[in-house]
N, C-alpha and C positions, 0 to 999 in steps of 0.2 A: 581496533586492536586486532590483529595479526595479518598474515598474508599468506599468498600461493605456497610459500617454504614452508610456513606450519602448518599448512593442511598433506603436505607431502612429509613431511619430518611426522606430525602426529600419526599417519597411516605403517612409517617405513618402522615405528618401533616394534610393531607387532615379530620384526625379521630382525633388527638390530638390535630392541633392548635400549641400553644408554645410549650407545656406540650408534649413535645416528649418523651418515654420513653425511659430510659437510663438502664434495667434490662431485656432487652428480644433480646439480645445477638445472645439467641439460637433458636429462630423465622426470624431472618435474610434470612438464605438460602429459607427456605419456602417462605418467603414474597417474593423475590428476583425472585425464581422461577414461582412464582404466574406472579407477573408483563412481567417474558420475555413469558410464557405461553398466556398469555391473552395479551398482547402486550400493552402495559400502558407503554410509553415511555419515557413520560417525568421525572421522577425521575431518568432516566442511563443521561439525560444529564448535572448537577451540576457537573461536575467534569471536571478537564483537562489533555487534555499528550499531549508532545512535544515532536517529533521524529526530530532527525536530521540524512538525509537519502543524501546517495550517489547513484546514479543510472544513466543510460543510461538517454540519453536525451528521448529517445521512452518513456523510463518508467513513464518519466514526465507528456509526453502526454495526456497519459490513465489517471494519477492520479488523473490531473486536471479536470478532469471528475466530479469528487465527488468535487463539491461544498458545500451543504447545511452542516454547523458547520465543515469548515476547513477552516483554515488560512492557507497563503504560504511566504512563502518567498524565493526565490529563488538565486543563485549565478549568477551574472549578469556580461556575456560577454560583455556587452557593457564600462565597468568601470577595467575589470581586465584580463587580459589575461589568458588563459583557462590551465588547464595544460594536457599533453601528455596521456591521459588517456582512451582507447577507449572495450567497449564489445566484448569480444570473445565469440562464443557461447558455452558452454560445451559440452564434450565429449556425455553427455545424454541427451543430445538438442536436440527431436523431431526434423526433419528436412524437413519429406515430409508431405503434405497434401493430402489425400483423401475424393474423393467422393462432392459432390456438398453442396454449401453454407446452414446450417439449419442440415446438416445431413453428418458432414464427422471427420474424424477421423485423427491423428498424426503419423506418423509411424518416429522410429529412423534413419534410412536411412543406406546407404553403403557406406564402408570406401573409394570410390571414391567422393560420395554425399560428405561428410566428409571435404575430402582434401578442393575440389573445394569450398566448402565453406570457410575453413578458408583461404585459400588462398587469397578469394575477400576480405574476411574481410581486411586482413592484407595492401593489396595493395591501398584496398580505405585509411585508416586509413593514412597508410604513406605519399600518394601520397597528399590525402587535408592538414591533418597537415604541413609538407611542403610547399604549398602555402598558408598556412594560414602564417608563419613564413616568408614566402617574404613579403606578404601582409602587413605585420608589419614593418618589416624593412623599409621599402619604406616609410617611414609613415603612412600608409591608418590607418584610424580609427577604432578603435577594436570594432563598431557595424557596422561597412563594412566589416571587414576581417573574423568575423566570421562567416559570411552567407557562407566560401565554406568548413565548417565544421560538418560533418554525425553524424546523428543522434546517431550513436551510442559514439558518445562521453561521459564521465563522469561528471557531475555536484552534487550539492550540495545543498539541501534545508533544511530548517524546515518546519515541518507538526506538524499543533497543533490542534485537534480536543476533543469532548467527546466522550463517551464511546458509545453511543448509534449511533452517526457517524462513529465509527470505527466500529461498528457492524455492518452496512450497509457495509463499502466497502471488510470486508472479508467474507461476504454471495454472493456477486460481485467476488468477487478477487482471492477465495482461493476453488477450487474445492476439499473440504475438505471429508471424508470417513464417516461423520454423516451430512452432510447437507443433507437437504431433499428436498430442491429445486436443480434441476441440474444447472450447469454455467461452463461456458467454458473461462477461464482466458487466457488471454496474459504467456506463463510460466513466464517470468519474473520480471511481477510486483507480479503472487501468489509467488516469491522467496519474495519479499517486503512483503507480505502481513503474511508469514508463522514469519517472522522476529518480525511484529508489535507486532501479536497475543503471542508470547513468552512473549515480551517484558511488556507488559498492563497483559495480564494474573498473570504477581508474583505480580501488584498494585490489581488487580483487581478479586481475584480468583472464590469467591462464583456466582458474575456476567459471569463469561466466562464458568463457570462448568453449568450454565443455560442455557446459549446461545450451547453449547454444546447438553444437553440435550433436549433441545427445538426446536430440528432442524439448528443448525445455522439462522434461521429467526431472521433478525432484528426487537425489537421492535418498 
């Protein structure tokens, strides 16, 4: 729900009142710019998008982070049983960590690093799913049974935020090659976060080519 006009229309009432002008089209981007420039935020918030996103349970984690103008709804283990669905890490999966907290670095690791990883993956995955499917049988309660299931399991939400919340979590989320503030993302949720931006960018183009230009800085 809305676009580039209503984030220009909700900023031009402060001058116009009702009488919003309907023939200056071509003043939008400038106005647009001006606002993520000078950070005047409340005009990117009149608008809405609903994501409906599949992701690791970790990812959830993090996401829930970002409160302020996000709804959730989430897929509830308690009412439906989960399906077989768990995080592998990819092939280009930073895997080692260097150097101390504040000040370290990712390195891709060795094809022993590698193995041994997806190995654990795999073995945890099978081995709780598994007791999670006795646990049921048995009758146990599907919000008992699924407390001995890893985090990296798959679920399913909606995210419904504006436009000026969602610029906040990929100034957060997405160590992006024009932001001007550094940030150190989870790679996983900037996998989420690289998705959103696609996503809201073809609703929202003139606004995101700002925030672009603007440093990534949320207004």
């Amino acid at each position: 729900m809305g676009s580039d006009t209503l984030i220009a229309e909700a900023a031009w009432v402060s001058n116009y009142g009702g009488d919003i002008p309907t023939d200056r089209a071509d003043r939008i981007p400038g106005l647009i710019n001006f606002l993520m420039r000078d950070r005047h935020g409340t005009p990117f918030e009149h608008n809405a998008l609903t994501f409906r996103i599949s992701a690791p349970l970790f990812v959830f984690y993090e996401f829930h982070r970002h409160r302020a103008g996000w709804s959730y709804n989430e897929e509830s283990a308690r009412y439906r049983e989960l399906d077989p669905v768990f995080y592998m890490p990819a092939k280009e999966r930073a895997l080692r960590q260097t150097g101390k907290p504040g000040a370290y670095t990712f390195e891709l690791g060795s094809y022993a690093d590698r193995a041994v990883t997806m190995g654990a993956h795999r073995r945890a995955a099978s081995e709780a799913w598994n007791e999670y499917q006795n646990l049921l049988q048995a009758g146990i309660a599907r919000e008992v049974a699924r407390n001995v299931l890893p985090v990296s399991i798959y679920k399913t939400m909606y995210a419904t935020c504006n436009v000026r919340s969602l610029f906040s979590f990929l100034s957060l989320r997405w160590a992006h090659q024009m932001s001007s503030v550094p940030t150190f993302p989870l790679r996983e949720i900037e996998m989420v976060a690289e998705s959103l931006d696609e996503l809201a960018r073809e609703k929202f183009p003139i606004a995101f080519d700002a925030f672009d230009r603007q440093g990534r800085v949320s207004p």
